[in-house]
ZAMARGU-4260 file (C-alpha; in steps of 0.2 Angstrom, whole numbers, plus 5000, padded with zeros to 4 digits):
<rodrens>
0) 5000/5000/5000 | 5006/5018/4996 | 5009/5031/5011 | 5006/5048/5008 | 5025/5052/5004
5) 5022/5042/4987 | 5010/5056/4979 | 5022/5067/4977 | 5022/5085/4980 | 5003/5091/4988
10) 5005/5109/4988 | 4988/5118/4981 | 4982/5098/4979 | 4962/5095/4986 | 4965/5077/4996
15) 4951/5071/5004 | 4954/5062/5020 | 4943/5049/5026 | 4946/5051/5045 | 4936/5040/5059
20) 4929/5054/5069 | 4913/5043/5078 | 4915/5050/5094 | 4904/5047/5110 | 4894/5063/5112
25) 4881/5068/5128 | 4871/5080/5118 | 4885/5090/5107 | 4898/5087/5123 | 4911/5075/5116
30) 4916/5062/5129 | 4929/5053/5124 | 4940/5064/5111 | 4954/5050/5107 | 4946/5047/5087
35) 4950/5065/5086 | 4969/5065/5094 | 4973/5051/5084 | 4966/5057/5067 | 4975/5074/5070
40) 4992/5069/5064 | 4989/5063/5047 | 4980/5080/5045 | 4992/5091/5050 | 5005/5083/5041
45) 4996/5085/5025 | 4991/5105/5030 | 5010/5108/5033 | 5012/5101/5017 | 5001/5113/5008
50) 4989/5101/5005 | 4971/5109/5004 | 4963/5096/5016 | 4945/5091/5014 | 4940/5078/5028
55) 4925/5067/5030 | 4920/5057/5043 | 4904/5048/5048 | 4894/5050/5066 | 4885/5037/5074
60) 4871/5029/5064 | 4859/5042/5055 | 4847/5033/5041 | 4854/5042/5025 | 4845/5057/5029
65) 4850/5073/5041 | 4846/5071/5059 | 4855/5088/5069 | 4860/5075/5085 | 4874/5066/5073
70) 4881/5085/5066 | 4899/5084/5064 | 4898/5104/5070 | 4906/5101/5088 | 4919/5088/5081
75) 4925/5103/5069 | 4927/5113/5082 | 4937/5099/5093 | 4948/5094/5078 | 4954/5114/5076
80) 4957/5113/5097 | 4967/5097/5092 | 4976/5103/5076 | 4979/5122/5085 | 4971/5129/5069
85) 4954/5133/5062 | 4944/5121/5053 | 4931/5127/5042 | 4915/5115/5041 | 4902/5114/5027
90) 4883/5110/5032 | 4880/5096/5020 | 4892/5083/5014 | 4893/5084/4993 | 4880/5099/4992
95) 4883/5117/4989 | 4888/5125/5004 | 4902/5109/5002 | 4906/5116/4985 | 4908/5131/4989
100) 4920/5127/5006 | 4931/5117/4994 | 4929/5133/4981 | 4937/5143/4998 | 4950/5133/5005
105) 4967/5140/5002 | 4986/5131/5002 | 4986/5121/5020 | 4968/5124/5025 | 4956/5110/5033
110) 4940/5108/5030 | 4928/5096/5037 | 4911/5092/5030 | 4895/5084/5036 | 4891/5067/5040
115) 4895/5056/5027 | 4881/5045/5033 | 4865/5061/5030 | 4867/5052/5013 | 4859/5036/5009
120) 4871/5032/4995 | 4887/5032/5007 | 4880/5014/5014 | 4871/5009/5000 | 4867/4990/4997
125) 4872/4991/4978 | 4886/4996/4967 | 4877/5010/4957 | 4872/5020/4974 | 4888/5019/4983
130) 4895/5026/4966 | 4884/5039/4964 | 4888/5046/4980 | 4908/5042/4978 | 4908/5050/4961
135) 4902/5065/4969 | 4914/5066/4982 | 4929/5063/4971 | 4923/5076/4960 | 4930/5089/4973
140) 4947/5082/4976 | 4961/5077/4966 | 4969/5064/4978 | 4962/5052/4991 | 4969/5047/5006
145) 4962/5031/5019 | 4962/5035/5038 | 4949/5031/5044 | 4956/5012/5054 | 4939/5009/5061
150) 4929/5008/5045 | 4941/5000/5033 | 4930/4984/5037 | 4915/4994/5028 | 4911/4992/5010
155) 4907/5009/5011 | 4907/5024/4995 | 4920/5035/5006 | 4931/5020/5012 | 4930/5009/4993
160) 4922/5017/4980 | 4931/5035/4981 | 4950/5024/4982 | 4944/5017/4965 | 4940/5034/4956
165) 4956/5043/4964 | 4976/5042/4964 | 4977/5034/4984 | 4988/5030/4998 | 4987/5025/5019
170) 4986/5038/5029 | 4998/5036/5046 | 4985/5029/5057 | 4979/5016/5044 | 5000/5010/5042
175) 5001/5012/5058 | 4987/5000/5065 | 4990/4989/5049 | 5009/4988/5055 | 5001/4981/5074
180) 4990/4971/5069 | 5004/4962/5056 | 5014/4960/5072 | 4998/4949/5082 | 4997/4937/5068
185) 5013/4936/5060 | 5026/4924/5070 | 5020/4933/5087 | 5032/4936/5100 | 5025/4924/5114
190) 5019/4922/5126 | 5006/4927/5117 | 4988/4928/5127 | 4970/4938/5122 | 4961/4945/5133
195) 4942/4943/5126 | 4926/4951/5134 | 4911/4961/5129 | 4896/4958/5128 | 4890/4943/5116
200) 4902/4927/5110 | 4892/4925/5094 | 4902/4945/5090 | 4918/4935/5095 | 4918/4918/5088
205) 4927/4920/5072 | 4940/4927/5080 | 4942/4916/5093 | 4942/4900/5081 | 4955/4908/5070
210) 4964/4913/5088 | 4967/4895/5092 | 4978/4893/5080 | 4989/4907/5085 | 4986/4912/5103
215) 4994/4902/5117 | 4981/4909/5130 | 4964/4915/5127 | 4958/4924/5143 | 4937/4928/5143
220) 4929/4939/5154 | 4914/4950/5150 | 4895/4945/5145 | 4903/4932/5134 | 4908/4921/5150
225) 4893/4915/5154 | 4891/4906/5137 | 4906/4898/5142 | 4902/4893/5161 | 4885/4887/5154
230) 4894/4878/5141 | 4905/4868/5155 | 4890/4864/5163 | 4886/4877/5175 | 4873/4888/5182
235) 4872/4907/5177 | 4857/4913/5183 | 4851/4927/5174 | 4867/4933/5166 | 4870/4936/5148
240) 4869/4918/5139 | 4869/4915/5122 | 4861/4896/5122 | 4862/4895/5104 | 4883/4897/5105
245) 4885/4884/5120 | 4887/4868/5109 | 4899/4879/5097 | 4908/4885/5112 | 4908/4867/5118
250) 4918/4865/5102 | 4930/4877/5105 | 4936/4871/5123 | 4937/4855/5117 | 4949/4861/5102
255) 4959/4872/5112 | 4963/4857/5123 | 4970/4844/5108 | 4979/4862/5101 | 4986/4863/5120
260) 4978/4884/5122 | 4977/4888/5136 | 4957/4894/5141 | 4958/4905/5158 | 4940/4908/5162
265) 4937/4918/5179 | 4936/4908/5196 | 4926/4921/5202 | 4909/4933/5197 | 4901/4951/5206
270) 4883/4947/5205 | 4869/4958/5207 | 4849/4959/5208 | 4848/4969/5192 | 4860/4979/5178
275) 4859/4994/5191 | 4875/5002/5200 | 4863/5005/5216 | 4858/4986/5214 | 4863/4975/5228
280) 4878/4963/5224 | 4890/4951/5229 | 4906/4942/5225 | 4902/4924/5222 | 4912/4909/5214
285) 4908/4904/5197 | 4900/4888/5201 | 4888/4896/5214 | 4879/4910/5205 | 4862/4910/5213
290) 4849/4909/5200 | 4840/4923/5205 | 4854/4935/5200 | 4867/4941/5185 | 4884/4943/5183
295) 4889/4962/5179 | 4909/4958/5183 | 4923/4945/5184 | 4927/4945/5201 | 4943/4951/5213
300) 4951/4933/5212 | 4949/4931/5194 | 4955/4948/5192 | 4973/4944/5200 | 4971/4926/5190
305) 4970/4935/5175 | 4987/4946/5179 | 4998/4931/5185 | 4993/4924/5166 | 4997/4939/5159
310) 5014/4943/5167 | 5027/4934/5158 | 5015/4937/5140 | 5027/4946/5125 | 5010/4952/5117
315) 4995/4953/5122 | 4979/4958/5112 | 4964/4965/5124 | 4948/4968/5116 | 4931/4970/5127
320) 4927/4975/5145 | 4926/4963/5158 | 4911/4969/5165 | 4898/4983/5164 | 4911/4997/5168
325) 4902/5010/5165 | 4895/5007/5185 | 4908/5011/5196 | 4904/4993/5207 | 4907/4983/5192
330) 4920/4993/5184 | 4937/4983/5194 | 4938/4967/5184 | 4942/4977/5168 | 4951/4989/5179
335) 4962/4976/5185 | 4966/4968/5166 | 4970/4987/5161 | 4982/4988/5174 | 4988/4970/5170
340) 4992/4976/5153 | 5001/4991/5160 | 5012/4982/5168 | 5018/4970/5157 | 5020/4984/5143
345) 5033/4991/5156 | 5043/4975/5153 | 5044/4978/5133 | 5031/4968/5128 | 5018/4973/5113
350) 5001/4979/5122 | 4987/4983/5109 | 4970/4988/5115 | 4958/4983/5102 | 4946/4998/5102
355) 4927/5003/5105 | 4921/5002/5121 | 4939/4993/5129 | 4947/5010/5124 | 4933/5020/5132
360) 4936/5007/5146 | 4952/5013/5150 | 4952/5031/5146 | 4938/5031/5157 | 4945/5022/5171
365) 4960/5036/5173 | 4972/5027/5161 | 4984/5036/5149 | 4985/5030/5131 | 5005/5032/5132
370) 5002/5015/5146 | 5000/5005/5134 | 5009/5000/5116 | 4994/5005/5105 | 4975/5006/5107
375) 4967/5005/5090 | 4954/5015/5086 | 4944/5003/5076 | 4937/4988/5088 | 4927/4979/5071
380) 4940/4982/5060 | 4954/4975/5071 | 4943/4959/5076 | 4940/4956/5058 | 4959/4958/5054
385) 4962/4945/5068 | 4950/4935/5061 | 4958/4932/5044 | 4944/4942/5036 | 4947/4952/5020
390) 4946/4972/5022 | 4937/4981/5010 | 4946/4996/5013 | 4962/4989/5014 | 4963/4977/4998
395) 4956/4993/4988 | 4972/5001/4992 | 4984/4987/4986 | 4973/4990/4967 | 4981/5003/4955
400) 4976/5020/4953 | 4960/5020/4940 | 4961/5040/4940
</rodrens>
């Protein structure tokens, strides 16, 4: 794949950047800004270039048509705090006040324009929509760049179809997460463990059945547990359990023992009356959950278990929280990996956070993202990487120009 220092000399050039700029936002109060910090560079570097940059972004998940709570409007106004620089921002995506902003931009200007996703064609189901939509894009620029890591999984007109209609190349972040994820499932430096949590197994089983082939630990905490204490024959009361995964999980313990992968499952649970950070709750141990109640957390024990299996690891690979962390009593099981991962990253080993709500987990939970080796900003993308998937976004780039 090109970079950006294979196009030559950008001065006065329109490059549109496709950034991942889906931030969590209460009302227009971004809450977790690190989409933005980590987008910033590329940008920059392209401004100080003399690039005249046109970014586009999508925000959460609008139906092809306007709707003012997924405005970009307070991520332009973050991006020029970030950037230490104005960025102009265009009320409509391909439209005339867009026109006219790219019309206006200057030599190192940055422009960001509206949701990509207030138009149906960006995620439309066929070819001749998605092209429609792309074509219109392209129109305003003369080169594309790819930077947005967290959508390259996406068949989408602003990830795929604009590459094809435009000279292209990787953005930083994109070589950058590609260059990590590389190192997770080429010749791994090992001990080599996965933390695995979240919400529901049936997101995670690809991954995990490819991961058995690579991994030497697989370490599973979050909602996903329960499908897998259910699956070993015991009672979950009314946690999270997938029943239509047990038999295929079944599977999987079974395989991981004949491929000798190690399965560290926790030893203990915090269960509570109802998902409710007042709710009443307790530390039991995984084969006495009462039937009445749900798990909302590994627990204490299983938290130091999980560290002592993580200690001597040379990579480790963390995607999904270990419990419902956004309440503070069921926050320390995912606290407890984070500073797990911490730890072992001060001994030189390669840490990667896979993204979504494990970075939020840790931002959240006072961590810095310097504590670790990388937290990806793209949690789908880097579970379908894992997973052996192909990436839309990424083989595109590997074509020749068509411009």
């Amino acid at each position: 794949m090109k970079t950006t220092g294979d196009l030559g000399d950008l001065r006065g050039k329109r490059v549109l950047v496709r950034s991942d700029l889906n931030v969590p936002l209460d009302g227009t109060t971004i809450t977790d800004d690190g989409r933005i910090r980590a987008s910033a560079p590329t940008i920059a570097a392209l401004s100080e270039q003399g690039a005249r940059v046109i970014v586009c972004a999508h925000l959460g998940r609008p139906k092809g048509a306007p709707e003012a709570k997924y405005s970009l409007a307070p991520v332009a106004t973050r991006l020029g705090e970030v950037l230490g620089r104005p960025v102009a921002f265009a009320g409509d995506t391909v439209g005339p006040e867009a026109q006219a902003a790219v019309a206006a931009l200057d030599d190192g200007d940055v422009l960001l324009l509206e949701n990509l996703r207030f138009n149906a064609g960006e995620t439309g189901k066929s070819d001749e929509e998605r092209a429609e939509f792309a074509g219109a894009l392209a129109s305003m620029a003369d080169v594309f760049v790819s930077d947005g890591f967290g959508v390259v999984h996406r068949k989408q007109a602003s990830v795929y179809d604009v590459a094809r209609l435009l000279p292209h190349a990787t953005g930083g972040l994109v070589a950058t997460e590609v260059d990590v994820l590389r190192r997770l499932t080429k010749d791994p430096e090992r001990p080599y463990a996965v933390v695995l949590g979240g919400a529901k197994v049936s997101d995670k089983l690809g991954v995990i059945g490819n991961l058995l082939g690579t991994a030497d630990r697989l370490l599973i905490g979050g909602g996903m547990v329960f499908t897998f204490l259910a699956a070993m024959g015991l009672e979950v009361g009314k946690s999270l359990l997938e029943a239509d995964q047990v038999d295929t999980v079944k599977g999987y313990l079974e395989r991981a023992e004949k491929e000798g992968v190690e399965i560290v499952l926790p030893v203990d649970i915090v269960a509570a009356d109802a998902f409710s950070a007042d709710a009443p709750h307790d530390v039991v141990a995984v084969d006495a959950i009462p039937a009445d109640r749900m798990g909302l957390d590994i627990g204490p024990e299983s938290g130091r278990l999980f560290a002592e299996r993580l200690a001597d690891c040379r990579t480790v690979f963390w995607n999904g929280p270990m419990g419902a962390f956004e309440m503070a009593p069921f926050a320390a099981g995912t606290k407890a990996v984070a500073q797990a991962l911490v730890d072992v990253t001060r001994t030189g080993a390669l840490t990667v956070v896979g993204g979504g709500d494990s970075a939020a987990a840790v931002r959240q939970l006072g961590f810095a993202d310097s504590d670790f080796g990388h937290i990806s900003t793209g949690g789908g993308a880097s579970l379908e990487y894992l997973e052996g998937k192909e990436l839309p976004g990424l083989t595109v780039l590997d074509e020749e120009d068509h411009a």
